[in-house]
N, CA, C and O of each residue as an XYZ file, in Angstrom:
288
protein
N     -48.614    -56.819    -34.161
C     -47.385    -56.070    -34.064
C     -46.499    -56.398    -35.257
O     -46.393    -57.603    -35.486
N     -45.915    -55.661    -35.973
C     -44.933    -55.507    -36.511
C     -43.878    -56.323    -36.234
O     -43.153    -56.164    -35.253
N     -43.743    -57.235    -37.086
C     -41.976    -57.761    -36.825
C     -40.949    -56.978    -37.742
O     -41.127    -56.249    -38.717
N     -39.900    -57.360    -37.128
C     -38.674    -56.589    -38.382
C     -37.744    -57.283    -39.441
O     -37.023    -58.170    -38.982
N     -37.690    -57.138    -40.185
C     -36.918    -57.681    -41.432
C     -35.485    -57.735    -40.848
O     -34.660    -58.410    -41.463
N     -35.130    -57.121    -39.776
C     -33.904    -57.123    -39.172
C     -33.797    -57.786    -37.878
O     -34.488    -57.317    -36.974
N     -32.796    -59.145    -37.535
C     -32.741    -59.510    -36.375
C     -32.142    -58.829    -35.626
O     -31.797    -57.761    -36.133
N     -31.712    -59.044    -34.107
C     -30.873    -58.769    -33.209
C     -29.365    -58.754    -34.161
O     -28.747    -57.779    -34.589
N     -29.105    -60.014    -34.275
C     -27.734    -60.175    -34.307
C     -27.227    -59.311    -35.613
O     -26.333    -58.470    -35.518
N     -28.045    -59.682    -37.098
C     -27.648    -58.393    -38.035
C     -27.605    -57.328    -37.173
O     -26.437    -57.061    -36.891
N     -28.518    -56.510    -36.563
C     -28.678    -54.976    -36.292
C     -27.050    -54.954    -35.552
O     -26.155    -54.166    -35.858
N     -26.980    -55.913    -34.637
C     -25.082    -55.558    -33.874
C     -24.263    -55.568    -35.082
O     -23.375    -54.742    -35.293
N     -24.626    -56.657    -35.983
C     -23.297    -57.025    -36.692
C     -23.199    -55.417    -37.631
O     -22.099    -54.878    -37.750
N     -24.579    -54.719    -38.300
C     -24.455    -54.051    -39.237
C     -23.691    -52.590    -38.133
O     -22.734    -51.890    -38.464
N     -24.542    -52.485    -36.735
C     -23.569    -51.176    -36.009
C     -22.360    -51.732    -36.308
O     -21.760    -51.239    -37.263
N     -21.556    -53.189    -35.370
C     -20.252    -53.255    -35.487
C     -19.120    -52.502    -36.698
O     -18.063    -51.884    -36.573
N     -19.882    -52.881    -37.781
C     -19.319    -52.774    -39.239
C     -18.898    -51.222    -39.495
O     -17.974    -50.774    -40.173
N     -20.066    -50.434    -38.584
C     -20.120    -48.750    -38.651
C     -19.079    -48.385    -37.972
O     -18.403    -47.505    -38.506
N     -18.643    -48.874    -36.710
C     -17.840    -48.772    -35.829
C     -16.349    -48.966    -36.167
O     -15.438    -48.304    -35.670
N     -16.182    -50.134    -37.237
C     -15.088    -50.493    -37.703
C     -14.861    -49.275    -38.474
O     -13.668    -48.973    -38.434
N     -15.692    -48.322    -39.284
C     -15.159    -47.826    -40.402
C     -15.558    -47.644    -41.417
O     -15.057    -46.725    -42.065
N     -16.663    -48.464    -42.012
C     -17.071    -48.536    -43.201
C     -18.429    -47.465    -42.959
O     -19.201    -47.518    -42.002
N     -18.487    -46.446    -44.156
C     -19.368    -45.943    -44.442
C     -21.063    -46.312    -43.890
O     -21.444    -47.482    -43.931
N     -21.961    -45.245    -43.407
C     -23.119    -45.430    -43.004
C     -23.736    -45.572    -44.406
O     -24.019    -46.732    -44.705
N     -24.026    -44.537    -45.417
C     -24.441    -44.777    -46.492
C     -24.008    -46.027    -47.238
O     -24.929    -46.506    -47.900
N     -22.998    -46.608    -47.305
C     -22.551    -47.468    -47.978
C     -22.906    -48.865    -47.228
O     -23.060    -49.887    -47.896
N     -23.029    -48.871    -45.824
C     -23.911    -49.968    -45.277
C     -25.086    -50.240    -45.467
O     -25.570    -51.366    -45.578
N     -26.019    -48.473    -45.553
C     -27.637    -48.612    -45.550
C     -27.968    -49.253    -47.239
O     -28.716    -50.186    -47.531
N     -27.023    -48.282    -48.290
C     -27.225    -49.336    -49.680
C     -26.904    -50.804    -49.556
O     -27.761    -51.421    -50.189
N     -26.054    -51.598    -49.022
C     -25.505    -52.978    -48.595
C     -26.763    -53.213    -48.275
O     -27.435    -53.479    -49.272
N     -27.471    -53.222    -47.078
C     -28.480    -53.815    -46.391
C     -29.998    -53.367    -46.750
O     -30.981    -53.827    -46.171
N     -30.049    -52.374    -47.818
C     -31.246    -52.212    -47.950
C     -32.134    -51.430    -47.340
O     -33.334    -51.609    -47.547
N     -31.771    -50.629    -46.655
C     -32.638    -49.796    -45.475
C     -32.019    -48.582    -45.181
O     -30.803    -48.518    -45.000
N     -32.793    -47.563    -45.117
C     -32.834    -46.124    -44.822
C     -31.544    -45.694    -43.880
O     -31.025    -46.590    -43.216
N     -30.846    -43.942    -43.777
C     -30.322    -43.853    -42.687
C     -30.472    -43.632    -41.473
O     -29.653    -43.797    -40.569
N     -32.193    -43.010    -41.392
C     -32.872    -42.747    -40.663
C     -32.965    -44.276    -39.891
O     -33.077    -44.062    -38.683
N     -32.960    -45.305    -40.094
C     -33.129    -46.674    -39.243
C     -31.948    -46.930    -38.634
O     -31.788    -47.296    -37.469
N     -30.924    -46.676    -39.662
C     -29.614    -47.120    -38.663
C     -28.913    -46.008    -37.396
O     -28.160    -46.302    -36.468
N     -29.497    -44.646    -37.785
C     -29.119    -43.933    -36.754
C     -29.914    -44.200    -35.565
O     -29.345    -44.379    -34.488
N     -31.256    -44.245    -35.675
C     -32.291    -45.196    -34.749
C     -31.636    -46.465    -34.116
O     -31.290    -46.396    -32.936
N     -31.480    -47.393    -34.681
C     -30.687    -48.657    -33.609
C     -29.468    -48.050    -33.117
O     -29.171    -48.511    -32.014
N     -28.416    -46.916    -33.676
C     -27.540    -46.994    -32.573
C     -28.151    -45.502    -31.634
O     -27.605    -45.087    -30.612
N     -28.849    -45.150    -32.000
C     -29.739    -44.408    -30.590
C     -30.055    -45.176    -29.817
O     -29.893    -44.768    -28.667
N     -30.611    -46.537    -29.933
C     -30.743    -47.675    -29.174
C     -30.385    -48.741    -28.821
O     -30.994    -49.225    -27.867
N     -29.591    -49.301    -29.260
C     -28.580    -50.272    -29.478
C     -27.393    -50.657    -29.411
O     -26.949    -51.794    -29.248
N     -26.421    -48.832    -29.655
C     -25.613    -48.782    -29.347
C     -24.644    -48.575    -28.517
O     -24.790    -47.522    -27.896
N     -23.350    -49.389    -28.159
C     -22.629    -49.995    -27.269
C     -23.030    -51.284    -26.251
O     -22.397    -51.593    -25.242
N     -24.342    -52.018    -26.812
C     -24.797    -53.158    -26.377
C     -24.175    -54.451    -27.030
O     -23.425    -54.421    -28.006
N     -24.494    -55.348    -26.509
C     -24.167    -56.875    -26.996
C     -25.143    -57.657    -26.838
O     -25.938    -57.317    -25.962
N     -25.416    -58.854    -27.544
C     -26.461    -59.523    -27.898
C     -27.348    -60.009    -26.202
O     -28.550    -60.268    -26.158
N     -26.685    -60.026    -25.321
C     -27.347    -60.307    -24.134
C     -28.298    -59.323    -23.384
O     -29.347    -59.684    -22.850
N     -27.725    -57.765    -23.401
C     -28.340    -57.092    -22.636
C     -29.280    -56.306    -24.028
O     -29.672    -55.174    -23.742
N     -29.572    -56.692    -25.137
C     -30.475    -56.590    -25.933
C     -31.427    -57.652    -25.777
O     -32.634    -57.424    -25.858
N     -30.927    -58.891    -25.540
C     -31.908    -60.094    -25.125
C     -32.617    -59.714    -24.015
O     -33.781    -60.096    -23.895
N     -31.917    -58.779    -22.896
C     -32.433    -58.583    -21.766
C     -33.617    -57.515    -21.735
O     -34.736    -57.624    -21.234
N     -32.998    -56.379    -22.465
C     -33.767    -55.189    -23.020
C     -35.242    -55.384    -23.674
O     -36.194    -54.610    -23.580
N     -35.168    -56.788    -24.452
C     -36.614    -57.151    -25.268
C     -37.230    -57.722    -23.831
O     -38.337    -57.388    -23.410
N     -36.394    -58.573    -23.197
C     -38.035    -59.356    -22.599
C     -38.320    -58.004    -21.480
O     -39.504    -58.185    -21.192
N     -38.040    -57.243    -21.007
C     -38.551    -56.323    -19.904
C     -39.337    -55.194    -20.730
O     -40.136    -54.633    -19.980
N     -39.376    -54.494    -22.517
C     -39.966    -54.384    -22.991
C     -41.281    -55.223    -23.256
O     -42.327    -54.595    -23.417
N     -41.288    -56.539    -23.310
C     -41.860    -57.447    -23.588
C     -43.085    -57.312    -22.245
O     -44.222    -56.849    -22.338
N     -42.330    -57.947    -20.889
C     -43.671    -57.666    -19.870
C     -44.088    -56.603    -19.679
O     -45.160    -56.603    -19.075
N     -43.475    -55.131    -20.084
C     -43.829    -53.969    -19.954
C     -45.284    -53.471    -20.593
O     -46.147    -52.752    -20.089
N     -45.222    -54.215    -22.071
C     -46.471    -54.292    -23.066
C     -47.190    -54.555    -21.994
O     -47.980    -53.771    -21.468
N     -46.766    -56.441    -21.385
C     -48.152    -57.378    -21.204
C     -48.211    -56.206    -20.047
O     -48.972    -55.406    -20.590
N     -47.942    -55.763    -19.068
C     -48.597    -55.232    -17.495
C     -49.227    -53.865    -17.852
O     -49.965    -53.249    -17.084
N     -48.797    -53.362    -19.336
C     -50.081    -52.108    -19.405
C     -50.778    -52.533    -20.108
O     -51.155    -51.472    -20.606
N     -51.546    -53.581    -20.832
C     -52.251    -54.487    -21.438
C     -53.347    -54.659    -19.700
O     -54.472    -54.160    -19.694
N     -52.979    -55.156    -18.824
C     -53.325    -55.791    -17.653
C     -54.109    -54.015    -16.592
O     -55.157    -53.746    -16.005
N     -53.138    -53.476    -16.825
C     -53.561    -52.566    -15.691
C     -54.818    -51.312    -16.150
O     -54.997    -50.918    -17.303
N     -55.309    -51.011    -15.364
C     -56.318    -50.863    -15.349
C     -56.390    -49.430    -15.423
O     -55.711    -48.949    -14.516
N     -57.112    -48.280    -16.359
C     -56.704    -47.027    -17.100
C     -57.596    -46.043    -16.045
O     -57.613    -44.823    -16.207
């Protein structure tokens, strides 16, 4: 699997920053990455906080392992 060059806490901090005001383009040049990605995390991400994203990965997480497990 794919990991991401982007943690949890950047991906809030870089929405927060959007939220404040500052330019999307002018964030995606800042950070290096497409606009197509940042409209993606706040399709997903946004209005969350670092907990119920913590929460969000691990139930993604057993979701993998139990269709890994179940039987097609």
């Amino acid at each position: 699997m794919k990991t991401s060059r982007y943690s949890d806490p950047l991906i809030l901090s870089i929405l927060r920053q959007a939220e404040g005001g500052i330019a999307v383009a002018e964030l995606c040049r800042e950070h290096g990455m497409s606009n197509a990605s940042f409209h993606k995390w706040r399709a997903k991400f946004g209005g969350m906080d670092a907990s119920m994203i913590t929460q969000m990965k691990t139930i993604e997480d057993e979701n993998r392992r139990l269709k890994k497990c179940s039987p097609s």
